[in-house]
mmJSON file of the N, C-alpha and C atoms, coordinates in Angstrom:
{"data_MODEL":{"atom_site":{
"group_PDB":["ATOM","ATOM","ATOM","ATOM","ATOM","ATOM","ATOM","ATOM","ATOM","ATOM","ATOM","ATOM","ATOM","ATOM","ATOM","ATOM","ATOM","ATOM","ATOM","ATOM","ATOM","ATOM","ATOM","ATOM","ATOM","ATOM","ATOM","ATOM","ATOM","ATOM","ATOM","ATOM","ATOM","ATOM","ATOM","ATOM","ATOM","ATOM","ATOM","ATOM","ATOM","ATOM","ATOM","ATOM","ATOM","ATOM","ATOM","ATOM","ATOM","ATOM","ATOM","ATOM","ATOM","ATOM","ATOM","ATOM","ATOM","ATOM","ATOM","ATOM","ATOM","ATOM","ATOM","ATOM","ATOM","ATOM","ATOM","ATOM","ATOM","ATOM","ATOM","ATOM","ATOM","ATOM","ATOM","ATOM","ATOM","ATOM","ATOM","ATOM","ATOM","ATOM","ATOM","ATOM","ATOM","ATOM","ATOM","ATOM","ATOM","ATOM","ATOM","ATOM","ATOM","ATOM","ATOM","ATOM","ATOM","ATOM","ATOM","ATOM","ATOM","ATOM","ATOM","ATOM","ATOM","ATOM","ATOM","ATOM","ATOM","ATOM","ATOM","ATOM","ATOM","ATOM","ATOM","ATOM","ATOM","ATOM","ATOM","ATOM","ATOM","ATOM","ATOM","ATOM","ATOM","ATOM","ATOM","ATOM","ATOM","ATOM","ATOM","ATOM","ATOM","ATOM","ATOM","ATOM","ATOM","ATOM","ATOM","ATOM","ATOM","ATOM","ATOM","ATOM","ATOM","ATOM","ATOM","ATOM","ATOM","ATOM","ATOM","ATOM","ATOM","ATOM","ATOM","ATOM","ATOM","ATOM","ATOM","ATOM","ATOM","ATOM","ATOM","ATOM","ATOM","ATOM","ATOM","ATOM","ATOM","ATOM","ATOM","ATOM","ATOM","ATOM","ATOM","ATOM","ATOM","ATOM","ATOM","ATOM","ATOM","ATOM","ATOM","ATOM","ATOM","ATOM","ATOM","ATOM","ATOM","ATOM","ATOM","ATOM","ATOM","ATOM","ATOM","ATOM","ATOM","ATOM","ATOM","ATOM","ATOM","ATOM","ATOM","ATOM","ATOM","ATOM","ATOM"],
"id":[1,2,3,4,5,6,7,8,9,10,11,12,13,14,15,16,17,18,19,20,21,22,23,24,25,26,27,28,29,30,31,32,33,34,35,36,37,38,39,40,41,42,43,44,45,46,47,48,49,50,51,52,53,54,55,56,57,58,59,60,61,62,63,64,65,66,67,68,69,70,71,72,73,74,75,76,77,78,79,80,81,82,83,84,85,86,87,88,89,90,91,92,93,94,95,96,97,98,99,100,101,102,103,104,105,106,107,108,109,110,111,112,113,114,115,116,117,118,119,120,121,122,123,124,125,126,127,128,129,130,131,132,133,134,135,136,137,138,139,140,141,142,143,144,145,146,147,148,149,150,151,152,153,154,155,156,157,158,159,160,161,162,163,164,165,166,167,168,169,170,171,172,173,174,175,176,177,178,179,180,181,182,183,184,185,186,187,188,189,190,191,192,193,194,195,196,197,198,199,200,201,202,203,204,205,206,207],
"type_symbol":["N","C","C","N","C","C","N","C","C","N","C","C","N","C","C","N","C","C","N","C","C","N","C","C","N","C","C","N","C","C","N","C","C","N","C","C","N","C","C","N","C","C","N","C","C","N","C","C","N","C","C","N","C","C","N","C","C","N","C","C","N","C","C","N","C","C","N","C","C","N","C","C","N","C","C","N","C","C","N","C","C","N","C","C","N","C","C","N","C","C","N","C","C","N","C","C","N","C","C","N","C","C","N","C","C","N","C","C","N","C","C","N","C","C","N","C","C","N","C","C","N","C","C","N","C","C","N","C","C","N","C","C","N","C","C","N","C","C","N","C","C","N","C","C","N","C","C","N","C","C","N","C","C","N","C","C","N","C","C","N","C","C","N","C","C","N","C","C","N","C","C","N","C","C","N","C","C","N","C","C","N","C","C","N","C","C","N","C","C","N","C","C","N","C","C","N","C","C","N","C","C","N","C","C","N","C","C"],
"label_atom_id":["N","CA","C","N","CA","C","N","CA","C","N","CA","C","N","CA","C","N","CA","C","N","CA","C","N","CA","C","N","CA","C","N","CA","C","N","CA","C","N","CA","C","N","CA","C","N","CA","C","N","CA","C","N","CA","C","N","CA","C","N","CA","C","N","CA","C","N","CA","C","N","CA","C","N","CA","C","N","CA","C","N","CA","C","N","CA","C","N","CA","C","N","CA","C","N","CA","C","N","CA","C","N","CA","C","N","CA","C","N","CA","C","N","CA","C","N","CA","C","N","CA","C","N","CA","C","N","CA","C","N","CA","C","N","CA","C","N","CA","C","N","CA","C","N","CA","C","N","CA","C","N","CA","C","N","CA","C","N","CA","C","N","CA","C","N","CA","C","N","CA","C","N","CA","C","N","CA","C","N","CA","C","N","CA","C","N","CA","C","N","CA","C","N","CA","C","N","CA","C","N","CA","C","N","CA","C","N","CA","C","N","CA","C","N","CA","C","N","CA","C","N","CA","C","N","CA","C","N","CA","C","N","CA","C","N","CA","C","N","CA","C"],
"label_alt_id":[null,null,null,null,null,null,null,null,null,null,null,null,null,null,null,null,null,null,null,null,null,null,null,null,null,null,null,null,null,null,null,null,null,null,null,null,null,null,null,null,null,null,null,null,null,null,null,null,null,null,null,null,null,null,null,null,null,null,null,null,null,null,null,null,null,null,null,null,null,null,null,null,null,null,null,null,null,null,null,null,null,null,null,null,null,null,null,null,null,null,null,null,null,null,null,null,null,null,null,null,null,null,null,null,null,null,null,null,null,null,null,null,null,null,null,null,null,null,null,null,null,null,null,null,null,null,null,null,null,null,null,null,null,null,null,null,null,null,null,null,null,null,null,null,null,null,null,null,null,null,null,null,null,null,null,null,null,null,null,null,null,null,null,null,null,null,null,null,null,null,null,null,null,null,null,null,null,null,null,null,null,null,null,null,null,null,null,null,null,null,null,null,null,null,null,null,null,null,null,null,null,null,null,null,null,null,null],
"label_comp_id":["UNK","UNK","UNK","UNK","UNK","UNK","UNK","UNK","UNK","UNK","UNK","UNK","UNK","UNK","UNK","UNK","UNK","UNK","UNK","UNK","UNK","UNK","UNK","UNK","UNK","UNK","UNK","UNK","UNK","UNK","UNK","UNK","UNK","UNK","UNK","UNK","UNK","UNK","UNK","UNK","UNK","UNK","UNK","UNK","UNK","UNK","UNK","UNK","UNK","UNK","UNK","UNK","UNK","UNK","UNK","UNK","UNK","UNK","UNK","UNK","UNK","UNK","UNK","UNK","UNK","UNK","UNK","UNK","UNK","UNK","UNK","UNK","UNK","UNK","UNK","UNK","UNK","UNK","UNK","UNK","UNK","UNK","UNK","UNK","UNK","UNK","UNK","UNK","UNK","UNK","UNK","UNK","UNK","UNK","UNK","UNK","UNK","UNK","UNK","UNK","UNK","UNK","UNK","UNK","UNK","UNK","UNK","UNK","UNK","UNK","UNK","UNK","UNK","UNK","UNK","UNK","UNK","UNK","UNK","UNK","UNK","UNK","UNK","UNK","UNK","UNK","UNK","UNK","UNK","UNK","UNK","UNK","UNK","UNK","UNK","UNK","UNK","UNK","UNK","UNK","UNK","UNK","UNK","UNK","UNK","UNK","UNK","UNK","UNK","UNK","UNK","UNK","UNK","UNK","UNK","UNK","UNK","UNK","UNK","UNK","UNK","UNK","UNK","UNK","UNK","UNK","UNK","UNK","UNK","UNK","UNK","UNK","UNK","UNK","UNK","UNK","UNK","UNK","UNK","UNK","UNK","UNK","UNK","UNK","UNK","UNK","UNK","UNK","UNK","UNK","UNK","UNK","UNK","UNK","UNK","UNK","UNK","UNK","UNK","UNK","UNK","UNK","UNK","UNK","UNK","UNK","UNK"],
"label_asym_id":["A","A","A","A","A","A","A","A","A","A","A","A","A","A","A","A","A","A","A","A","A","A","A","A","A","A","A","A","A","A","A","A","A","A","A","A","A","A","A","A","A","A","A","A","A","A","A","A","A","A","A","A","A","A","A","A","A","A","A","A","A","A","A","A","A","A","A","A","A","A","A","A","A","A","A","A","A","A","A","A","A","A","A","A","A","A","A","A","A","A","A","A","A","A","A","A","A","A","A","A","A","A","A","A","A","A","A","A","A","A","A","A","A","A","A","A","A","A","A","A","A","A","A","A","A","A","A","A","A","A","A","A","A","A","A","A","A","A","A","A","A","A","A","A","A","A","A","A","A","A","A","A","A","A","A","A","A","A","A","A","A","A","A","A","A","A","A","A","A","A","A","A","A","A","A","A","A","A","A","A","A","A","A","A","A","A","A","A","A","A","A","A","A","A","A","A","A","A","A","A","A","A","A","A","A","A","A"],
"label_entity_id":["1","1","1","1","1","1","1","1","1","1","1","1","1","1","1","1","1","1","1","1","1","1","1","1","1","1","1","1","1","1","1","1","1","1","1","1","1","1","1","1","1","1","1","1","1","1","1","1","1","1","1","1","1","1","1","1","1","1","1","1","1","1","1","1","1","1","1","1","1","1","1","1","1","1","1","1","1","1","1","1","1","1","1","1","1","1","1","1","1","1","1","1","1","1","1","1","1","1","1","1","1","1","1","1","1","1","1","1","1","1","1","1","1","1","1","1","1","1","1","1","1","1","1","1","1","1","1","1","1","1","1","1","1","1","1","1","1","1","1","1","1","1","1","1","1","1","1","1","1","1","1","1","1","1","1","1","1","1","1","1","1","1","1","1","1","1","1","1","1","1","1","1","1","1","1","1","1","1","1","1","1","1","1","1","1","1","1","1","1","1","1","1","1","1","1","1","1","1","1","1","1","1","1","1","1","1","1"],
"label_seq_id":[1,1,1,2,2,2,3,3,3,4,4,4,5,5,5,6,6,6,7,7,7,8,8,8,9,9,9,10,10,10,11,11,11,12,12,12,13,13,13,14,14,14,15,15,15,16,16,16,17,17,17,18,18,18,19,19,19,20,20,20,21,21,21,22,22,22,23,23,23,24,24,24,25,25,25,26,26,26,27,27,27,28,28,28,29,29,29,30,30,30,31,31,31,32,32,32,33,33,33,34,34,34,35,35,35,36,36,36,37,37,37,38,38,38,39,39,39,40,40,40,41,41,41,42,42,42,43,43,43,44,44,44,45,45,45,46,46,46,47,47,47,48,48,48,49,49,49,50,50,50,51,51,51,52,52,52,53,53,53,54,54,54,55,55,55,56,56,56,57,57,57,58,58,58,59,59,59,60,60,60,61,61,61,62,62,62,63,63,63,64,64,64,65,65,65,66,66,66,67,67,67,68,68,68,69,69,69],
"pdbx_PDB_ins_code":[null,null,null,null,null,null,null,null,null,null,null,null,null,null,null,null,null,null,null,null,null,null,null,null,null,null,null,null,null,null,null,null,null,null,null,null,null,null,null,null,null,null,null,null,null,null,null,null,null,null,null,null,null,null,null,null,null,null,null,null,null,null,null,null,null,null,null,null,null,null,null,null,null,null,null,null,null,null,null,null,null,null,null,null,null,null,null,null,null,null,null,null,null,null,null,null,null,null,null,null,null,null,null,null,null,null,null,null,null,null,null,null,null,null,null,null,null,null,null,null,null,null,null,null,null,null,null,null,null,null,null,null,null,null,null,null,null,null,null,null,null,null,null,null,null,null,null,null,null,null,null,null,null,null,null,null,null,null,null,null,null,null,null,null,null,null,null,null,null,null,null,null,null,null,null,null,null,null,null,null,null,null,null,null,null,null,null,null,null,null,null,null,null,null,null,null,null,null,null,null,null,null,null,null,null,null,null],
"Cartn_x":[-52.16,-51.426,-50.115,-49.659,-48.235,-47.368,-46.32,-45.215,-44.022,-43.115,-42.061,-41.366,-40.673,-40.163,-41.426,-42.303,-43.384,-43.074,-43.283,-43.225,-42.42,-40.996,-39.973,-39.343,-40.381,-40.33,-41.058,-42.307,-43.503,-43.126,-42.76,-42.194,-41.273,-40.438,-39.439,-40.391,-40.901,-41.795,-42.915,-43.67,-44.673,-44.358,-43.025,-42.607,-41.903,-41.519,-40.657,-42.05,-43.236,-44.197,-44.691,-44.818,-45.383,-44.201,-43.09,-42.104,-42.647,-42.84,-43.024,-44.003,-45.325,-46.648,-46.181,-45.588,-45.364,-44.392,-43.2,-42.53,-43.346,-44.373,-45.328,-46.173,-46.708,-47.8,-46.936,-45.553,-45.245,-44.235,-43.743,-42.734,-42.695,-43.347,-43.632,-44.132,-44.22,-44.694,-46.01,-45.7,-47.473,-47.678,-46.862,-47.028,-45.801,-44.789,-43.98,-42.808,-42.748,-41.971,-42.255,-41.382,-41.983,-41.877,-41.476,-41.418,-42.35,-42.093,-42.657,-44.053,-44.263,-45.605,-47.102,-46.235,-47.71,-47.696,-48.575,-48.643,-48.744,-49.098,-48.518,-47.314,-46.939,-45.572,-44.382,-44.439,-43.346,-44.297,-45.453,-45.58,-44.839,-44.971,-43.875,-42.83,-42.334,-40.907,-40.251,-40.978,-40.563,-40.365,-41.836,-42.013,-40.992,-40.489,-38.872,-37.967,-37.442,-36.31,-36.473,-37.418,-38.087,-37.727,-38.178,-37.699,-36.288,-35.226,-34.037,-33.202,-34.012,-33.305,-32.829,-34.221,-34.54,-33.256,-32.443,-31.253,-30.248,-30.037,-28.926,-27.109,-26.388,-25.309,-24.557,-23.314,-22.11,-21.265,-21.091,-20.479,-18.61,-18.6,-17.088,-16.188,-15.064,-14.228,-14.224,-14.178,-13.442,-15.427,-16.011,-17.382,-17.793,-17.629,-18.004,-16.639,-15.707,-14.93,-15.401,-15.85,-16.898,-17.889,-18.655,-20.08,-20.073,-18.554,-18.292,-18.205,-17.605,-16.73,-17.963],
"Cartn_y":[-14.162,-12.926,-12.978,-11.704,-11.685,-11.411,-12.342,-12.252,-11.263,-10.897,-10.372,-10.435,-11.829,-12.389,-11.653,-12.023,-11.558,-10.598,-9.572,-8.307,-8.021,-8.348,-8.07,-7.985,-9.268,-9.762,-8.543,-8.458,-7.434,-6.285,-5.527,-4.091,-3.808,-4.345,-3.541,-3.92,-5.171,-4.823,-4.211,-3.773,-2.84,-0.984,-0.851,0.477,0.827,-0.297,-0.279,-0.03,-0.819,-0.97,0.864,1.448,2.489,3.566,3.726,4.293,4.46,2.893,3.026,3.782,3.857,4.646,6.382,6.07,7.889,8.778,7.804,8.257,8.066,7.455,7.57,8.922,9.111,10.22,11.323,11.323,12.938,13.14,12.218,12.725,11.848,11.182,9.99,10.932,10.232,11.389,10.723,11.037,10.957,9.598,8.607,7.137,7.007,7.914,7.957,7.15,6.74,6.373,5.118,3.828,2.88,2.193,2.489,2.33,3.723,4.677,5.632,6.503,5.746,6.016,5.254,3.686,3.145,2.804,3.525,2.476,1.504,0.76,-0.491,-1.188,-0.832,-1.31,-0.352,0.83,1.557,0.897,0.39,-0.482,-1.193,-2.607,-3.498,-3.494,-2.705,-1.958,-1.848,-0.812,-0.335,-2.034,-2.566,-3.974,-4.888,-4.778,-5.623,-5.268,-3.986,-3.079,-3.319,-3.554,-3.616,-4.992,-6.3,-7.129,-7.445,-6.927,-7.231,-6.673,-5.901,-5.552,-6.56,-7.756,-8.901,-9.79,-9.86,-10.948,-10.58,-11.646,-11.405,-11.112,-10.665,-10.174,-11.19,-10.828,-11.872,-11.102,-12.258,-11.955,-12.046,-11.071,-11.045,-12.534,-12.675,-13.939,-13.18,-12.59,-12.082,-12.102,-11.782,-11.718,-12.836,-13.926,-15.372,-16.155,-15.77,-16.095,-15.868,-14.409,-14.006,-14.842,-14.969,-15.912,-17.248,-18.007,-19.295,-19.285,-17.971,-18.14,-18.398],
"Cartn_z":[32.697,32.894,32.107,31.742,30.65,31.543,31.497,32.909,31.416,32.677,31.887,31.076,30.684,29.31,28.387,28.647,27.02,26.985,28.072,27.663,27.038,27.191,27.005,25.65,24.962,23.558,22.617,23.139,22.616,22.403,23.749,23.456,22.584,22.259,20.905,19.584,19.876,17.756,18.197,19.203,19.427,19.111,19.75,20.135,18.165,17.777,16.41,15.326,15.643,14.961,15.272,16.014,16.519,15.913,15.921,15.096,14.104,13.368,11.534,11.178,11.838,11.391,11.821,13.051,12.882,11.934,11.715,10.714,9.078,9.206,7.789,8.04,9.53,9.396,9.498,9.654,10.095,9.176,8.665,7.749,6.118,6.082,4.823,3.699,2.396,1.203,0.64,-0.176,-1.236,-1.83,-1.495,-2.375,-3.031,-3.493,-4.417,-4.042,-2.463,-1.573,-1.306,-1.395,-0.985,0.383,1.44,2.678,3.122,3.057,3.72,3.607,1.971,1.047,1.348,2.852,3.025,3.949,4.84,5.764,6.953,5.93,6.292,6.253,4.84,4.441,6.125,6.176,7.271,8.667,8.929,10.247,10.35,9.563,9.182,9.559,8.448,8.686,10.385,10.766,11.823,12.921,13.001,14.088,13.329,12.134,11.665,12.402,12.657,13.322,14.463,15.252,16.763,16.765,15.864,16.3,16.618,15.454,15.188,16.59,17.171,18.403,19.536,19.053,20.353,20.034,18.564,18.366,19.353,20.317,20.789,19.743,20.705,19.884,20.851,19.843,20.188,21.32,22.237,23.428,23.194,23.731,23.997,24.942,24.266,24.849,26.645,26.563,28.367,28.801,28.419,29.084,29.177,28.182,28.593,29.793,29.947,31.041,32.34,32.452,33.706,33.852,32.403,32.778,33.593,32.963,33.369,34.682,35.711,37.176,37.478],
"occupancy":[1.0,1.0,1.0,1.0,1.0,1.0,1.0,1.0,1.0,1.0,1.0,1.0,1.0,1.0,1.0,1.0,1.0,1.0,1.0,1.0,1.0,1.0,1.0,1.0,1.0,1.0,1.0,1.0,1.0,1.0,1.0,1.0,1.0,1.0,1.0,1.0,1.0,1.0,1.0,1.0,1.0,1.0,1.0,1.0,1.0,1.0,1.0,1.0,1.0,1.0,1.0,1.0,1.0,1.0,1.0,1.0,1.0,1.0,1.0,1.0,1.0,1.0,1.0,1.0,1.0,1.0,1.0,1.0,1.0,1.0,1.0,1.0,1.0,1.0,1.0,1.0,1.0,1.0,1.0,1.0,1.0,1.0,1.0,1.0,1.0,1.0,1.0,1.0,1.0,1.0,1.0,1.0,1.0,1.0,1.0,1.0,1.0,1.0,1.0,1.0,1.0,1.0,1.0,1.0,1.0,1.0,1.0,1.0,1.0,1.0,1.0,1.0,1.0,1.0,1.0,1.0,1.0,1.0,1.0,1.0,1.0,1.0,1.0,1.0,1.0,1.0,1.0,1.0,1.0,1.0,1.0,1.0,1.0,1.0,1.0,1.0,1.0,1.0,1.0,1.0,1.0,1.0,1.0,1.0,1.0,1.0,1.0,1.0,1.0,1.0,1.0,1.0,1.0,1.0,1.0,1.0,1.0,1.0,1.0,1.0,1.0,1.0,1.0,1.0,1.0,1.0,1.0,1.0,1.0,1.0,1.0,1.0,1.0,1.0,1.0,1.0,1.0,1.0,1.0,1.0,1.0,1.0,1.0,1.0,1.0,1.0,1.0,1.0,1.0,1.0,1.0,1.0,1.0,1.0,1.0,1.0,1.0,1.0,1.0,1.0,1.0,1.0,1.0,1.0,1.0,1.0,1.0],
"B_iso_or_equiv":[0.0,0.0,0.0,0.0,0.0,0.0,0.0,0.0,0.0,0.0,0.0,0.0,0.0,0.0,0.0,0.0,0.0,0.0,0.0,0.0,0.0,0.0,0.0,0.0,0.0,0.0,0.0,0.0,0.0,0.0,0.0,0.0,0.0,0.0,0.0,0.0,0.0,0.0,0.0,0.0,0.0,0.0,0.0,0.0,0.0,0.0,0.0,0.0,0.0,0.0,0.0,0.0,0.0,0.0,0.0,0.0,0.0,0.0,0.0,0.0,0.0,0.0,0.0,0.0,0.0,0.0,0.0,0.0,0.0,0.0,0.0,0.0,0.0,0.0,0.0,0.0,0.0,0.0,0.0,0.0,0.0,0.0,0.0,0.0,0.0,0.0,0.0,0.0,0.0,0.0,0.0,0.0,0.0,0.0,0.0,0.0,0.0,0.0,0.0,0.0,0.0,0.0,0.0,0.0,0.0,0.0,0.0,0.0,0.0,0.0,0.0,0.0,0.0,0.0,0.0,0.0,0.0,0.0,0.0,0.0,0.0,0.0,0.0,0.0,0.0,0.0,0.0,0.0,0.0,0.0,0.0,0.0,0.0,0.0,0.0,0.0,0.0,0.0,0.0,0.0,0.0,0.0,0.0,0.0,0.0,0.0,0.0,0.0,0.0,0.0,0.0,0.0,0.0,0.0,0.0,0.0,0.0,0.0,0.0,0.0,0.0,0.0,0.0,0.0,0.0,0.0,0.0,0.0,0.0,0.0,0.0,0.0,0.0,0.0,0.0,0.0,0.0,0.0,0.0,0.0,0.0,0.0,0.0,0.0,0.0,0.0,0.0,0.0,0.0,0.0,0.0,0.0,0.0,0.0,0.0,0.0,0.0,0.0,0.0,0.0,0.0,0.0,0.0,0.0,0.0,0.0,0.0],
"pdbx_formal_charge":[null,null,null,null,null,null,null,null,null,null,null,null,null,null,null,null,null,null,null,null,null,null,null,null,null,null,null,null,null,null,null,null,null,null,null,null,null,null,null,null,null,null,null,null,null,null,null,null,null,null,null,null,null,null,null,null,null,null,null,null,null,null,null,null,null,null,null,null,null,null,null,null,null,null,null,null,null,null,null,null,null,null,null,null,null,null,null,null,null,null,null,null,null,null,null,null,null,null,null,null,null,null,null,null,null,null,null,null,null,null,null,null,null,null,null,null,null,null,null,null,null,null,null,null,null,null,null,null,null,null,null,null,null,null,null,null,null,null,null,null,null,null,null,null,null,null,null,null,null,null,null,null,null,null,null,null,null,null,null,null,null,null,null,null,null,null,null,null,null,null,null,null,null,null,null,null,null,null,null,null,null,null,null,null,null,null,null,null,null,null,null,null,null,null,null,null,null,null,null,null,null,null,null,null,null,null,null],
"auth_seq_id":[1,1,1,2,2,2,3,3,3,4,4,4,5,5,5,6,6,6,7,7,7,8,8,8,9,9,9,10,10,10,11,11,11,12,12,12,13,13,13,14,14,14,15,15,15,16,16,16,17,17,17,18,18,18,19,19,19,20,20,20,21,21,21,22,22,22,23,23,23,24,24,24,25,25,25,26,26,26,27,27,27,28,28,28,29,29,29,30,30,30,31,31,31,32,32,32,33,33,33,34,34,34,35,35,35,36,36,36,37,37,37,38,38,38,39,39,39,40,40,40,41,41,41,42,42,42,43,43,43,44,44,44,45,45,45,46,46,46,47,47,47,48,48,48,49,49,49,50,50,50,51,51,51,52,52,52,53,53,53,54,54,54,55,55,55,56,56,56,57,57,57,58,58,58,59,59,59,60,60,60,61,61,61,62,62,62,63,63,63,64,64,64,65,65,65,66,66,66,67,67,67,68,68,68,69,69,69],
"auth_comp_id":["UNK","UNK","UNK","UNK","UNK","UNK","UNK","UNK","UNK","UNK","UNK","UNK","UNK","UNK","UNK","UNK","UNK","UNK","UNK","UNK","UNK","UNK","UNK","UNK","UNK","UNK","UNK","UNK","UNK","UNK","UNK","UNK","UNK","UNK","UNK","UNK","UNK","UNK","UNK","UNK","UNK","UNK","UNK","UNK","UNK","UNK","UNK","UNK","UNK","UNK","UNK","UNK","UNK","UNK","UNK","UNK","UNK","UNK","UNK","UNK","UNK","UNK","UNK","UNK","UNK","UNK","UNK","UNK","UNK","UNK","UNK","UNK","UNK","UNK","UNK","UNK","UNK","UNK","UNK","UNK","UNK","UNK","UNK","UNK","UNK","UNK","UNK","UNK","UNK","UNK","UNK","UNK","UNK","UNK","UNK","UNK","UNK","UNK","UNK","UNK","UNK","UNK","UNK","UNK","UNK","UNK","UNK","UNK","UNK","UNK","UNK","UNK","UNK","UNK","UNK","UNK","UNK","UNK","UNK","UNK","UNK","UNK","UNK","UNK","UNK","UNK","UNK","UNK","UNK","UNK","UNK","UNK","UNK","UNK","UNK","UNK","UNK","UNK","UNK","UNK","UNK","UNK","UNK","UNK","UNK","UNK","UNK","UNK","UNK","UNK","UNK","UNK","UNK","UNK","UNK","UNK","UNK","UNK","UNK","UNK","UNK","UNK","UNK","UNK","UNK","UNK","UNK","UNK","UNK","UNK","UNK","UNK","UNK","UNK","UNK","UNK","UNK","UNK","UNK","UNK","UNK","UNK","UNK","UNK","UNK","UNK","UNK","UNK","UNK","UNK","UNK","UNK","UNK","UNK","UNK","UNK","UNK","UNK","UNK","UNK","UNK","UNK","UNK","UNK","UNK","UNK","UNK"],
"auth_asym_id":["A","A","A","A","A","A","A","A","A","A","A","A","A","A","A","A","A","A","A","A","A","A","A","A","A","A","A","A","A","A","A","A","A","A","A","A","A","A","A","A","A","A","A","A","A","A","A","A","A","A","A","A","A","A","A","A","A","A","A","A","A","A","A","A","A","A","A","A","A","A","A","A","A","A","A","A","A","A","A","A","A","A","A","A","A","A","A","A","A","A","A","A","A","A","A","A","A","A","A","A","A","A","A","A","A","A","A","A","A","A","A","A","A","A","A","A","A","A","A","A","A","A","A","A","A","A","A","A","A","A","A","A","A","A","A","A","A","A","A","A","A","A","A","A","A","A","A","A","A","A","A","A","A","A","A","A","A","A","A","A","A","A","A","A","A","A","A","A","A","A","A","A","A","A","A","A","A","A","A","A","A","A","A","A","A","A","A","A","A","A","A","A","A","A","A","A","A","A","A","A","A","A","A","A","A","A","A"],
"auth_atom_id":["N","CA","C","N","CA","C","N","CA","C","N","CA","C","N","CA","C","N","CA","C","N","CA","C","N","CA","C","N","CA","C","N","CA","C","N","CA","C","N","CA","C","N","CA","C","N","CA","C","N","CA","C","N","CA","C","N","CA","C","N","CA","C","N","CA","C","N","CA","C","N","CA","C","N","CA","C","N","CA","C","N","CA","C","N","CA","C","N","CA","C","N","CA","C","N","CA","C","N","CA","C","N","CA","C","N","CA","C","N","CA","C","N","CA","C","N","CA","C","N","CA","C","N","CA","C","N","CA","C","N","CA","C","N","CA","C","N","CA","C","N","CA","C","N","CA","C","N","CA","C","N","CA","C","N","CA","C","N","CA","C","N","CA","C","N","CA","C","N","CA","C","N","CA","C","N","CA","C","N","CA","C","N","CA","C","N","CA","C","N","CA","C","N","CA","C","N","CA","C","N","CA","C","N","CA","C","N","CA","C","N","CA","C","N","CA","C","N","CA","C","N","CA","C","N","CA","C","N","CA","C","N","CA","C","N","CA","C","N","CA","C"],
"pdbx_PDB_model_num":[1,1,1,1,1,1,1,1,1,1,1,1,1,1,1,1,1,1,1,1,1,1,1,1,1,1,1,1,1,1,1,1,1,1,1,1,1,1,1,1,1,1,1,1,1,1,1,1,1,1,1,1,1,1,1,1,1,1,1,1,1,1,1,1,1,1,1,1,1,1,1,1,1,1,1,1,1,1,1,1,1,1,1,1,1,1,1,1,1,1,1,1,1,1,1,1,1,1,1,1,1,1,1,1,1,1,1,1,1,1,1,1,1,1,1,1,1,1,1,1,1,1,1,1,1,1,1,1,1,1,1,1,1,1,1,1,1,1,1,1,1,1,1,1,1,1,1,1,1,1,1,1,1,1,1,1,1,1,1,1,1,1,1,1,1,1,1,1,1,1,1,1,1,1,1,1,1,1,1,1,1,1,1,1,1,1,1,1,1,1,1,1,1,1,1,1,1,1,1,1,1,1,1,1,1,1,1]
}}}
């Protein structure tokens, strides 16, 4: 069974991956485009953006003071 961490991982390059193909079928052009002309290439794309969501960001000095109490 997929406990929650997975999910957690999955859903943004799933939902990012699912972005990229619709922004190819609904708004992408004729090939002339190279992200938006294939694809595969704007799947990609999109499950890249979806991942980059999962990097944590840098914590603030006063928010790691809280973390420590």
């Amino acid at each position: 069974m997929i406990n929650k961490k997975t999910i957690k991982k999955i859903f943004p390059v799933a939902a990012g991956a699912l972005l990229g193909y619709a922004y190819y079928y609904f708004i992408g052009c004729n090939g002339s485009c190279p992200i938006s002309g294939n694809p595969y290439v704007s799947t990609l794309y999109g499950a890249l953006v979806g991942a980059v969501w999962l990097i944590p960001g840098k914590k603030n000095e006063e928010d790691k003071q809280r973390n420590s109490d």
